[in-house]
N, C-alpha and C positions, 0 to 999 in steps of 0.2 A: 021355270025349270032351268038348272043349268047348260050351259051350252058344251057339250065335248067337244074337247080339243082332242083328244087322243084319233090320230089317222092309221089305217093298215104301213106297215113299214115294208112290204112285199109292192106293192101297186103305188101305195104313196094318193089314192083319191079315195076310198072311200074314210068316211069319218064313223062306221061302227064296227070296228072292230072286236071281235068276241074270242079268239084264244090269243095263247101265247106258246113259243116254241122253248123247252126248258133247252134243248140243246142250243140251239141257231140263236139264243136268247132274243126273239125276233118276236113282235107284236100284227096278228095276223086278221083277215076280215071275212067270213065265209068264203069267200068265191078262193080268196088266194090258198085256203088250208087247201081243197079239196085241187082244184085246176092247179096249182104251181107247188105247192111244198109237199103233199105225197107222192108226185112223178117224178120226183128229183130220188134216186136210188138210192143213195148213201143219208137220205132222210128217213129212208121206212124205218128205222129203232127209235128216230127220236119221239120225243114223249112230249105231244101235245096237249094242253090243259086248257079247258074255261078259262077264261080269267076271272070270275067270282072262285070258282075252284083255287086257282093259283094264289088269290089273295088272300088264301083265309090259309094257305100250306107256311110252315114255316122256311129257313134259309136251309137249314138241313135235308126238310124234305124233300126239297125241288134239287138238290146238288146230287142227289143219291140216281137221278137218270140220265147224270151227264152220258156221253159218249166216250168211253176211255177207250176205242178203237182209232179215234182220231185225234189225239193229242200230240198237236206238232214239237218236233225239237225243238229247241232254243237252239245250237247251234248249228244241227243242218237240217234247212230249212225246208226241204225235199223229202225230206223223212217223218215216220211215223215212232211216235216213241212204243217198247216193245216190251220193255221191262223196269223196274227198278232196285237203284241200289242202294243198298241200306250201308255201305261205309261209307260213301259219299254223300248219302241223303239225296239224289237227282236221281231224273228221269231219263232213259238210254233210250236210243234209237240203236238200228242194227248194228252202224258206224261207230258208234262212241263205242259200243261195248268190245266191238272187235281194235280199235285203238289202245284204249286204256282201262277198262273194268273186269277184264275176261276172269281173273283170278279175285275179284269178288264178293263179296256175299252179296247174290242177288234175289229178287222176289219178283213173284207176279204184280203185275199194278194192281188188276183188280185185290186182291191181297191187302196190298197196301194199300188202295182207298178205301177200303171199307174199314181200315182197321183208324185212317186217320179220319175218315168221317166217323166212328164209334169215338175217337177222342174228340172231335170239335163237336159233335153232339152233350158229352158229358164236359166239355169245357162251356158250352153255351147254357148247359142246367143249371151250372155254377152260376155262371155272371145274372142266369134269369133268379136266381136267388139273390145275390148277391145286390142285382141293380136298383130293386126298390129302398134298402138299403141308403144307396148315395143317391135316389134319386130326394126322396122324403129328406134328406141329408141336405139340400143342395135347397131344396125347396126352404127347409130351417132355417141355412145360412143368408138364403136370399131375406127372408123374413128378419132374423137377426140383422142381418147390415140394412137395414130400410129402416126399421124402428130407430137400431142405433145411429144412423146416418141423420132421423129426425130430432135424437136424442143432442148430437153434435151439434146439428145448426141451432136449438133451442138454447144450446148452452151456450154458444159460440157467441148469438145473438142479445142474450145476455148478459156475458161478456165486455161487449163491445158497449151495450146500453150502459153496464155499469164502469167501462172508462167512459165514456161520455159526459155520466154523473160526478164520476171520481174529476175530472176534468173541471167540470162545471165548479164543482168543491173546491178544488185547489186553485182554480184561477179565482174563485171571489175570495179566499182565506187570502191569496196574494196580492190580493186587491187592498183589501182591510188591512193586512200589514205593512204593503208600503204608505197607505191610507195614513195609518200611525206613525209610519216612522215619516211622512211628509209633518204631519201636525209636529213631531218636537226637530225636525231641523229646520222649514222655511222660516219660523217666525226666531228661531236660532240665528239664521244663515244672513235676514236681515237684518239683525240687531250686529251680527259683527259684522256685518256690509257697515251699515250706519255710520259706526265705532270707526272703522277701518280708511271709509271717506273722509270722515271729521279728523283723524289723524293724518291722513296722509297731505290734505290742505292746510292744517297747522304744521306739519314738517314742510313744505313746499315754498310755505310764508317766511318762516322763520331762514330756511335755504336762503331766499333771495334775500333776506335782510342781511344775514352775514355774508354773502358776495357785494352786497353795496359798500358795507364797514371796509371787506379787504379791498376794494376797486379806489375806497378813496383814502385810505393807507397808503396804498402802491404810487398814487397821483401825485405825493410831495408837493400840494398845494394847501396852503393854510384853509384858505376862505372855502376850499370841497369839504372840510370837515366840517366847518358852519351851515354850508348848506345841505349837507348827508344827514346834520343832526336834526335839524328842523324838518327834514320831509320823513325821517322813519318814527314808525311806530315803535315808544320804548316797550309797550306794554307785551308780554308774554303772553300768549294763547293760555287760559284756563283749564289746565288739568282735569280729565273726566275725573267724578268722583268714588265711579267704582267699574274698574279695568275688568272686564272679561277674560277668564281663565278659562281654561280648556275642559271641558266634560264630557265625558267616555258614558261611549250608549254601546250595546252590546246586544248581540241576537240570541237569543235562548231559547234552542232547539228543543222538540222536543223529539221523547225521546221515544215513544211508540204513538203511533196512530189510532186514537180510540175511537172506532166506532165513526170513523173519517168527522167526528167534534173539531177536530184542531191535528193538522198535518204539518205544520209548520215553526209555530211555538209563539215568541212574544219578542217586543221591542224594549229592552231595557236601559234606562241612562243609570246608569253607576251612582250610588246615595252620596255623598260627602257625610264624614261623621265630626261629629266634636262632643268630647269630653268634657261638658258645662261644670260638673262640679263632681266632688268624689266624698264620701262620709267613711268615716271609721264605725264599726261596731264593735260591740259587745263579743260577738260569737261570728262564726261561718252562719249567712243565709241562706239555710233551706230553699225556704217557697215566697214568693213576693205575691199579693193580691191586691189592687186598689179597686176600689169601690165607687157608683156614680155622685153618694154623697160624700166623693174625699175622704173618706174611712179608707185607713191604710194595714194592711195587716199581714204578719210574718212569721215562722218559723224558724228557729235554729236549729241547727244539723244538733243532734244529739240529745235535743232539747224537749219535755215532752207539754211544752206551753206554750198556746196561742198571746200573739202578741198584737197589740196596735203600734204604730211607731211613729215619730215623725224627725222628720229631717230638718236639723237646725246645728248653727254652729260649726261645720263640719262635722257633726255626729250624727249618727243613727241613734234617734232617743226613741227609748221601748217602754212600754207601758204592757202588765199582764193582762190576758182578756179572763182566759179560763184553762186549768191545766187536763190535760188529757190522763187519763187513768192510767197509769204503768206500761204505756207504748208510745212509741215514736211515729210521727207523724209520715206518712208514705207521701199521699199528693195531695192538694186542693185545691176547690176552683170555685170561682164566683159562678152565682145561679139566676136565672133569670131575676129572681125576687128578692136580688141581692141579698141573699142569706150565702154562709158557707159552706159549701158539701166539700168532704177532707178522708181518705183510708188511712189506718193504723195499718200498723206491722203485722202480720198474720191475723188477719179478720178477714170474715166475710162480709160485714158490715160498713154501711153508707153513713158516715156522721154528719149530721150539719150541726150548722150554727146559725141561730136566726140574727142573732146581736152582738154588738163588741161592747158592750159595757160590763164594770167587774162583774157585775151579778147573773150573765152570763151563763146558761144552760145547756149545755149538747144533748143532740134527741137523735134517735137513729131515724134514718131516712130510708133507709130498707136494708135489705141483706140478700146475697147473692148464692145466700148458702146450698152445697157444699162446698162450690167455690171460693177462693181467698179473693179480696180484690187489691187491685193496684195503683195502676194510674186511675185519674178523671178526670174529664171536662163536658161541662158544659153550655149546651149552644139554647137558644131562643125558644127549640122545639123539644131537645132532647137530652138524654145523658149519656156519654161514654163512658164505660166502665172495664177498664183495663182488667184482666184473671186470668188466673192459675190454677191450679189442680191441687188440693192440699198435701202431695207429696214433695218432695227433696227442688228446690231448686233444676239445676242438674247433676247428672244428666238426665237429657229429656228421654222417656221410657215411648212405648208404643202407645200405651194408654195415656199418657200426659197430655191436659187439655190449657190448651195457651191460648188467647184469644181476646176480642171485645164485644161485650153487653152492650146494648142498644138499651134504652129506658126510656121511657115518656114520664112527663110529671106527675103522672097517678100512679106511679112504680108499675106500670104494665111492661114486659119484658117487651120487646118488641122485635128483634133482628138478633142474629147470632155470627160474627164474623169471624170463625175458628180456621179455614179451609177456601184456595184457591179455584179455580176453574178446574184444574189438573189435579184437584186431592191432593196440595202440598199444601203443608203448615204454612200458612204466612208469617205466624211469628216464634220464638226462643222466648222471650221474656218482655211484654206487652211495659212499657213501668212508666211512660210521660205523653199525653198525647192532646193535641188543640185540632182546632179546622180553620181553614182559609177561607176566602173570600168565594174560591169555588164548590164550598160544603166539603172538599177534598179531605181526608182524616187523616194526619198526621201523628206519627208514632216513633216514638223512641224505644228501640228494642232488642236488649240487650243480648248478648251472643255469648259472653263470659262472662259469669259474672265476679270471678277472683280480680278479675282486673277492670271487671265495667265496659270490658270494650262491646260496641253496640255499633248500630246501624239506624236509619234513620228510613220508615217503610210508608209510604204513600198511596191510600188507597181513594177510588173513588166515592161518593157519595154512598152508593149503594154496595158498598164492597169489594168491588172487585181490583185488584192489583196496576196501581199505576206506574210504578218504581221504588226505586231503591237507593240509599245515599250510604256509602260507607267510609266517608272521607274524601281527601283529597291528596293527590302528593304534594301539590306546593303547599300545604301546611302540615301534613301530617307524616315528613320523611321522616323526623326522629320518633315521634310520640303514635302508636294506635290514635285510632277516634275513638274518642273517651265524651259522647255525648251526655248532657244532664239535664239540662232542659229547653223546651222548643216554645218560638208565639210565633205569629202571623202577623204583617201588618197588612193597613186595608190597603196596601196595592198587589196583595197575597206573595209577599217576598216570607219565607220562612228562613227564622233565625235560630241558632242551634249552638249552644255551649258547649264548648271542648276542652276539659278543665285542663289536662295534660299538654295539650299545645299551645295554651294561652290563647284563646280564639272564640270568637264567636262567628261562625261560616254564616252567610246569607244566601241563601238559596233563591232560584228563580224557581216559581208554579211548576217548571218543568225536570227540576231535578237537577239544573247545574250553578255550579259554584260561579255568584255573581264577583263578590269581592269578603272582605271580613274585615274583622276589627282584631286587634291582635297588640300585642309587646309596644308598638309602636306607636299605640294610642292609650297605651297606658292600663294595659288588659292583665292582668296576671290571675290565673286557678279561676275561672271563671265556672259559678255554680247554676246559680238560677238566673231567669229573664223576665219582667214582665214589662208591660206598655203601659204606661201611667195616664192619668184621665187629662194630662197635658200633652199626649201625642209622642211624651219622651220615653227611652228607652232605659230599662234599669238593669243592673247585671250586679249581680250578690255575687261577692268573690271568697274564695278559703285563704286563711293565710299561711295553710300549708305549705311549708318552701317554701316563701317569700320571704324577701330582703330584711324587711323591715317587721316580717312576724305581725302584721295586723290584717283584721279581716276587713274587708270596703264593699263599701255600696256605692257605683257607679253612675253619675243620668247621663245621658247621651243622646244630644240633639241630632238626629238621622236627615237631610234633605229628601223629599220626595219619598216621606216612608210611609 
């Protein structure tokens, strides 16, 4: 059982106390009600309660038997207050009223308590309405801020775990890249150490032999020259035979953070190029394709006949394969099975070519129909199939479908890549497309086509939007980017002809302009690009606006390409 603390506040010993005094507000024990607080005279009105009684009456009930016959002034303190005033809102004593209230509006107290306990009663109904209200309220919000207080630190916790990871991510990415960039400078750094040693000992050598020559000039003694000559070495230090030149390596950022893959980018040393030899042809080259049995084959702009070719003499010499029926050739690409796949102009239709000999048959490879198709390439696994919608070029309508086909080698469609993350078109005009080393799809995609100008759009493997190349100012202040076609090399550097600015731009895996080929390597209207099964690089040129009005085929020995 509990033990009561509650004592009589009249005697102050015993500990059961059983009323309570509403006036005297005083906590009372039998013996004190009966022997001390009814013989006190000015007690007999107050209003004594049980205290199970008292505790079950509300604030209102118990206030209604005050004693308003003994409400002392507040300001003299000898006095009983007597009345009240309703323009001052206070309680008078005999004194105040005759100082200052005489004129007035006054009231009986009782009056007015009864009238302001009738209002704090109906004000108490209120809030007893009112409070469950903000209590459930209060009770909600505490609910609310505990879940969501759980909600915060889960997330927060989270958070912290994923910089932690992110952390972990970026210090090994940083690790691996100076990793890299240590592998091409130490074994750099000692070869021109080496170089640097060995030179500076032959300049040291050669130093002190010509201070001997002038020390015994100076001497004006015959027989120092007989003996200077006999003690120096005539012989010259031997010439490295190939002096080390300076080569630019360069950081190629990237340029969004996929999926924390690569936050950083790549290590790149800059190619050295040289223009090995250059052929005239016949016509503007279209499309270049070499093949793994040295089967070489081409297209001319305007032309509607496959060709084999070869390169002799300074010429481009062509041989017919097979003519194409009443249309110009759009793209082509080598196929796992080294046969041909190539689009015509307004077709929906996949040509191949299984042979380059005259007799030579095209067979359709499939059809993409209602779609038109455009560019293609392809890879090991699959086919990319560049399309259109068969309406107007532009402009592009609501309903106009721009995109690339996915294909496997049993014509099964496979993937559909029309539409970003965000429901934006990825492309305007789908029309040259390769892949790199990182399966990355590569696209030429034109924006106007009155003038060709284009963009160059980079997506992942599986679709999704890596970037975008729309030129560059240090090559493209006077000319738009007028790209025509794109390869890859295997250290995934993407190369991109720009017929109008004489340029062929090299791209890093991440979207930035590493260096180019241009005017100054002897580049003019450059059309198409391909990689020859010798590792070189070819560039079919127009000889539109050139000097000399002839078209050339280019090879071009790339360092580290």
């Amino acid at each position: 059982m509990a033990q009561n603390l509650m004592v009589c506040q009249f005697c102050e010993t015993s500990n059961e106390p059983k009323y309570k005094c509403v006036n005297c507000d005083l906590i009372l024990c039998e013996g004190c009600k009966i022997k001390i607080h009814t013989k006190i005279k000015k007690n007999e009105v107050h209003q004594v309660l049980d205290l199970k009684e008292f505790s079950n009456l509300g604030a209102s009930e118990t206030i209604r038997h005050l004693d308003l016959k003994d409400i002392q002034c507040s300001i003299h303190n000898a006095e009983q207050c007597i009345i009240y005033c309703e323009d001052c809102k206070v309680l008078l004593c005999a004194v105040c009223l005759l100082e200052s209230h005489r004129n007035h509006n006054l009231t009986k107290i009782a009056e007015v308590y009864h009238r302001k306990v009738k209002e704090l009663k109906e004000f108490e109904d209120k809030i007893h309405q009112e409070l469950p209200f903000y209590t459930d309220l209060e009770k909600e919000l505490k609910q609310i801020k505990s879940v969501e207080n759980d909600q915060y630190d889960e997330i927060k916790k989270r958070i912290l775990k994923k910089e932690s990871e992110l952390k972990e991510i970026i210090t090994k990415q940083k690790e691996n890249i100076i990793t890299e960039l240590d592998k091409l400078w130490k074994p750099r750094e000692e070869e021109i150490s080496t170089q640097l040693k060995e030179t500076a000992e032959k300049s040291d050598a050669l130093t002190r032999n010509k201070a001997k020559i002038e020390e015994t000039f100076q001497s004006h003694n015959a027989l120092a020259v007989f003996t200077a000559s006999s003690k120096l070495n005539n012989d010259l230090p031997t010439r490295p035979v190939n002096t080390i030149s300076e080569q630019k390596t360069v950081f190629s950022e990237t340029k969004v953070i996929d999926d924390n893959k690569e936050a950083f980018g790549s290590i790149l040393t800059i190619p050295e190029f040289k223009v090995t030899e250059t052929f005239t042809s016949e016509g503007n080259i279209w499309k270049i394709e070499t093949f793994a049995d040295n089967s070489n084959i081409l297209c001319l702009s305007g032309e509607l006949t496959i060709k084999s070719f070869k390169l002799k003499n300074s010429k481009c010499e062509t041989k017919s394969v097979v003519r194409v029926d009443k249309v110009n050739i759009i793209d082509m690409t080598k196929a796992k099975d080294n046969t041909l796949l190539f689009t015509v102009l307004t077709s929906s239709e996949i040509k191949c070519l299984p042979t380059f000999t005259p007799d030579s048959k095209i067979e359709t490879f499939t059809s993409i129909s209602p779609l038109i198709a455009r560019g293609i390439h392809a890879t090991n696994k699959n086919i990319l199939i560049g399309f259109k919608d068969n309406g107007n070029m532009f402009p592009l309508q609501e309903d106009s479908r721009r995109g690339i086909l996915v294909y496997d080698y049993n014509c099964r469609h496979m993937r559909t890549y029309e539409y970003d993350t965000n429901n934006q078109r990825l492309f305007t005009l789908p029309a040259v497309m390769t892949t790199n080393i990182n399966e990355d799809i590569c696209v030429i995609d034109y924006t106007n086509i009155t003038t060709w100008e284009g963009r160059v759009v980079v997506l992942e493997k599986y679709g999704n939007l890596k970037w975008t190349y729309n030129g560059h100012p240090s090559i493209n202040s006077k000319n738009h980017f007028i790209p025509f076609d794109l390869v890859t090399t295997s250290k995934g550097l993407i190369l991109v002809s720009d017929r109008d600015s004489n340029a062929v731009h090299m791209l890093s895996m991440e979207g930035c302009l590493v260096t180019s080929l241009n005017e100054s390597h002897g580049i003019n209207r450059p059309l198409c690009l391909n990689i020859n099964q010798d590792g070189q690089l070819q560039i079919g040129c127009s000889s539109f606006q050139t000097k000399d009005g002839l078209s050339k085929l280019h090879t071009v020995d790339i360092s580290l390409l």
